[in-house]
N, C-alpha and C positions, 0 to 999 in steps of 0.2 A: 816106393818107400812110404809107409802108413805116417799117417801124421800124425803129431803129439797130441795129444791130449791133457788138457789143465785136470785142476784136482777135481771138475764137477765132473768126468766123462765125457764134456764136451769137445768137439772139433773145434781147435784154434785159426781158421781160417777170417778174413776180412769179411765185414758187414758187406753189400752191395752199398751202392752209392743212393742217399734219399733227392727226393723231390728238390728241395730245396737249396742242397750241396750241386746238383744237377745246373739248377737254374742261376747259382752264381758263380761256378764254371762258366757258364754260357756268357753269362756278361762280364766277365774278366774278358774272355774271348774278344768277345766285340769291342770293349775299352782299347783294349791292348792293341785292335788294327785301329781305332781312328786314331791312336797315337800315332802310329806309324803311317795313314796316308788320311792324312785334316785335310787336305786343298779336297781329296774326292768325299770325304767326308761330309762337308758343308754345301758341298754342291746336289749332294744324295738329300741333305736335309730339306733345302729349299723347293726339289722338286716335290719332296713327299707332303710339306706344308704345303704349296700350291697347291696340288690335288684334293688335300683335307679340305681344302677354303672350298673349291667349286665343289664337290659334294657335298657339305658341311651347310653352304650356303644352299644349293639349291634343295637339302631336305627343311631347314629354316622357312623358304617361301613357302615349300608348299603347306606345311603347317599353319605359318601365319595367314594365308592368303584367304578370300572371304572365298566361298565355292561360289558363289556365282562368275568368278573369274575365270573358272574351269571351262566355262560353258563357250561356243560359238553364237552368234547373235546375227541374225536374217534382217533387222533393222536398230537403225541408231536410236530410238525411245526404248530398245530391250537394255541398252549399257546400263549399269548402273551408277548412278554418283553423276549423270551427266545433267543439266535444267533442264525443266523441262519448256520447251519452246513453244507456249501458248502465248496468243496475242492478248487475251484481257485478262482478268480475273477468275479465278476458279469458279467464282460467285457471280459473277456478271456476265449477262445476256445483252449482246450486241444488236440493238436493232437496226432494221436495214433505216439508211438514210435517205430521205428523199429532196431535191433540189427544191427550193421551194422559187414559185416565179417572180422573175423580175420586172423590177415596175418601168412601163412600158412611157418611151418618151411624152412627153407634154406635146398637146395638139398645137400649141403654138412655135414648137420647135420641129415638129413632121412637116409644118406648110414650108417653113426658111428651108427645110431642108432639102422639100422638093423647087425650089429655088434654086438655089445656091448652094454649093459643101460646106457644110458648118465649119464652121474657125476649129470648137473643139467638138469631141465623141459626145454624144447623146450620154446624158448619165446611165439609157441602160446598154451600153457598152464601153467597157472601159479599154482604155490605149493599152499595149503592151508595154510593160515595164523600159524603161530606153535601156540602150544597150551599150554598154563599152567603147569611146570612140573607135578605138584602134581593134575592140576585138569581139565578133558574135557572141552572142549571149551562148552558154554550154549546151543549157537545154535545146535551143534549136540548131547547134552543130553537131550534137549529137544524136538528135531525132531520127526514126524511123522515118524515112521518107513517107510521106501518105498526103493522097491529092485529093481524095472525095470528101468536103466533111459535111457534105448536106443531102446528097442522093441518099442515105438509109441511116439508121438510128444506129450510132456508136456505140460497139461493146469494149473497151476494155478489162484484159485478164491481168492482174498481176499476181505476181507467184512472191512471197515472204519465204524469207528461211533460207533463201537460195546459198550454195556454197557450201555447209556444213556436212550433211548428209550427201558426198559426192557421187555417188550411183544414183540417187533417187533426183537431185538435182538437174545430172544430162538428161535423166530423161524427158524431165519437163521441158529443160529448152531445146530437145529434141521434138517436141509437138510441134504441130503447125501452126505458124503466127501470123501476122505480127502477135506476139505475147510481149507480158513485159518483167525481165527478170530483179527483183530485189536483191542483192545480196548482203550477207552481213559482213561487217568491215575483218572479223577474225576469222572468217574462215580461211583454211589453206589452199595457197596457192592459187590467190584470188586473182590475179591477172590471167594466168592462164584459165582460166574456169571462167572467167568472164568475157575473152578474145573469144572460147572456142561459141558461147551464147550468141555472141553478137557476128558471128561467124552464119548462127543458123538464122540470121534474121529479126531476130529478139531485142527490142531495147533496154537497157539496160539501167538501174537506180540502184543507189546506196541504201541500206535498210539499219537505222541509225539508232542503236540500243538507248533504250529510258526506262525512266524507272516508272515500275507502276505501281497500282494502288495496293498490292497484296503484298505477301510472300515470295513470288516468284521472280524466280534469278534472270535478268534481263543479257548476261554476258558480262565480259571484263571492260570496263571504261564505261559503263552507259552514264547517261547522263542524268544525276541527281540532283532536288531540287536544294537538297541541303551544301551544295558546293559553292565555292566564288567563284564569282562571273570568269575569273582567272584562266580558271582549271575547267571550267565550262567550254569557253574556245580553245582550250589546248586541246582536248579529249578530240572536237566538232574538229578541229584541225586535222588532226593525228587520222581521223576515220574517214575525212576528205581524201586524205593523202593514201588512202589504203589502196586503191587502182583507179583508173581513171576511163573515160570513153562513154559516160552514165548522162542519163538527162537532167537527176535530180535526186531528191530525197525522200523517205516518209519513216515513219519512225516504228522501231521495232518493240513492242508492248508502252510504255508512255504513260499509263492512263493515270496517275498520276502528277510526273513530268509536263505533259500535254496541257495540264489545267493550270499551270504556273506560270504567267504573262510573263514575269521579270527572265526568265530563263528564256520562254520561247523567242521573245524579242533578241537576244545575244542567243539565239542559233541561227533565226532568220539574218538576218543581218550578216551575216556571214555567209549563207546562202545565196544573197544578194549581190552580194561583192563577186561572188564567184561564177556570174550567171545561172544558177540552178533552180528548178521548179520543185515544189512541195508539194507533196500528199500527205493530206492529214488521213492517218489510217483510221479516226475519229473512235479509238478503243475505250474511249468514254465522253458520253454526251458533251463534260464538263471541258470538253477541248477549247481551247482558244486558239490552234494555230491554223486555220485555216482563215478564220475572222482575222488574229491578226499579220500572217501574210499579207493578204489586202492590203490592210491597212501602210504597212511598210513597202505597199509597192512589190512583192514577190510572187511571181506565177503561183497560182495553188490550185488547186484541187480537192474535193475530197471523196474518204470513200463512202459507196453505198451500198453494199452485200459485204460480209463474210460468207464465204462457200464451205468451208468446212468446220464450226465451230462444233458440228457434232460430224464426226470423222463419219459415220457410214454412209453406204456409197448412195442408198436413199435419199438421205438427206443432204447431201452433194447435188445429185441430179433436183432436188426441189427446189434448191438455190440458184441455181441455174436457171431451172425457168422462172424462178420471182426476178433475175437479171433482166430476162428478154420483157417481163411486163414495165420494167422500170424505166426499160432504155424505150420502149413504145410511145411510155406517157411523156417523156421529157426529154428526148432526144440523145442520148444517152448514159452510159451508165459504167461505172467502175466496180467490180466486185474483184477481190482479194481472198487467193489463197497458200497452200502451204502444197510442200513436196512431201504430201501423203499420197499411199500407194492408192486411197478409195478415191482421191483429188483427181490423182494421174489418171486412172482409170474412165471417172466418167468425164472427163475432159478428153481424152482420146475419141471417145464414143460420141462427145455434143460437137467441139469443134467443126468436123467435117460437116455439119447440120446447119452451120451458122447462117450463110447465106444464101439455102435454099428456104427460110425462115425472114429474108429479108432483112435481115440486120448483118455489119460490116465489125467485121474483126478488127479493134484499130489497136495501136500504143496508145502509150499513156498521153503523150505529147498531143497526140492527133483529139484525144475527149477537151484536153486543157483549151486547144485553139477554138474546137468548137463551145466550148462554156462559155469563152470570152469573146467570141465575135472576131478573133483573130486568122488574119488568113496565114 
């Protein structure tokens, strides 16, 4: 049957359906079933939000994210935003330090004393600090055993930094020792990391954030000159209490810190109480804690080399041998350094050399007894 035709000639048939007739069809549609089933409704919704969030969010990171975070990193000084872990100042050159000698007893106390045993020590040997009735001093219960300290000139190694950087750390206390491992009071999973050191033989020391004289970030809690004595011994507490099994302490950058009597006095002091021996890492001439250790009665020591203040492996190996001229002239010698790969290196290579060169590997404990005439 032909179809009508209105008055233009045209065919009276329906329009097709437009775009947008289409598109609110379609969401009547959809209205019209979550009327009918809400419970699955809202449960379709919360997955599809979920899923929005984790893609949503993880195109957000990578946007906001700096690109160097994109990147893998082969050592802990490539992170970025991390301190950077130098002992002095960016500006300051460490000279090595030399023991200077002691004044040698009066002739009228050498003749009594090939007599008789003097009452007390000859001024130029002083007594060991007295010890806790009830309990050894730490330093010497926790000592590297070591028997010889007069047959050859004493090297002690210690290593700063320890714990932080944990690959490049084993491997240092994986060298041959006796060594002596610093650690800092925050790194992770400090007991274990410090059982397995003292597992290879290694003695072990607290390495005790201060502030120093620049810009550079000493770590969380170090100790600043601008605090009260209060928050002073909370901090020295708190970093005591961080693992235990150590001989003592020296201090992690300082060179500031270090030159402040009123502070070093309320850390030694505490050191004291607790049996433990001090290394002054001496990162600025203007130190006082090795003078006043002494003075309060507290083992000390101090150092005399940095090994790596210029990390190449050069000048590694040259510090090393100004160690062995040090420990020739005065019987031995402390040099101090870090868990850099050029450190580990030419320590792997001198080590094994030590004692066909005539000089004895010691801890740190074993240079302190010989300083002081302590057996």
């Amino acid at each position: 049957m032909a179809s009508r035709k209105n008055r233009s000639r045209k065919s009276n048939r329906r329009s097709p359906p437009t775009l947008k007739t289409a598109i609110a069809a379609r969401w009547r549609a959809i209205r019209d079933w979550i009327e009918g089933h809400r419970w699955h409704s809202v449960a379709i919704g919360f997955a599809l939000l979920f899923c929005i969030s984790i893609v949503g969010g993880y195109w957000i990171a990578q946007r906001l994210a700096p690109r160097q975070a994109k990147a893998t990193y082969a050592r802990i000084e490539d992170i970025p935003g991390l301190p950077v872990y130098a002992e002095t100042d960016s500006d300051q050159k460490t000279a090595t330090v030399e023991e200077k000698p002691r004044p040698k007893p009066a002739p009228q106390l050498a003749a009594a004393a090939a007599v008789a045993p003097p009452a007390v020590a000859p001024p130029s040997v002083a007594p060991p600090p007295a010890a806790s009735s009830s309990v050894e001093q730490a330093w010497r219960r926790n000592a590297v055993p070591f028997r010889d300290l007069n047959a050859r000139p004493l090297i002690a190694i210690v290593i700063d930094d320890v714990g932080l950087d944990r690959p490049r750390s084993k491997r240092a206390w994986e060298l041959p020792g006796p060594l002596t491992m610093s650690f800092l009071p925050y790194a992770k999973d400090l007991h274990e990391q410090a059982r397995a050191a003292r597992a290879h033989g290694q003695e072990l020391m607290l390495h005790l954030p201060m502030e120093p004289g620049g810009r550079a970030d000493p770590g969380p809690n170090a100790l600043l000159v601008s605090l009260p004595e209060q928050e002073i011994r909370h901090r020295v507490t708190a970093a005591l209490d961080s693992f235990d099994g150590y001989v003592g302490v020296n201090n992690h950058m300082g060179s500031r810190f270090t030159a402040y009597r009123p502070g070093m006095e309320t850390v030694l002091r505490q050191f004291k109480a607790r049996g433990l021996l001090f290394l002054d890492s001496r990162t600025t001439p203007n130190s006082v804690g090795d003078q006043t250790a002494q003075e309060l009665g507290v083992p000390s020591v101090t150092r005399h080399v940095f090994l790596d203040d210029d990390q190449a492996i050069g000048a590694v190996r040259r510090k090393l041998a100004e160690t062995e001229s040090l420990a020739r002239r005065q019987g031995f010698a402390v040099a101090i350094g870090h868990p850099h790969e050029s450190t580990i290196q030419a320590l792997s290579e001198w080590l094994p050399t030590v004692a066909g060169k005539g000089f004895a590997l010691a801890p740190l404990s074993a240079v302190l007894r010989k300083r002081n005439g302590w057996d």
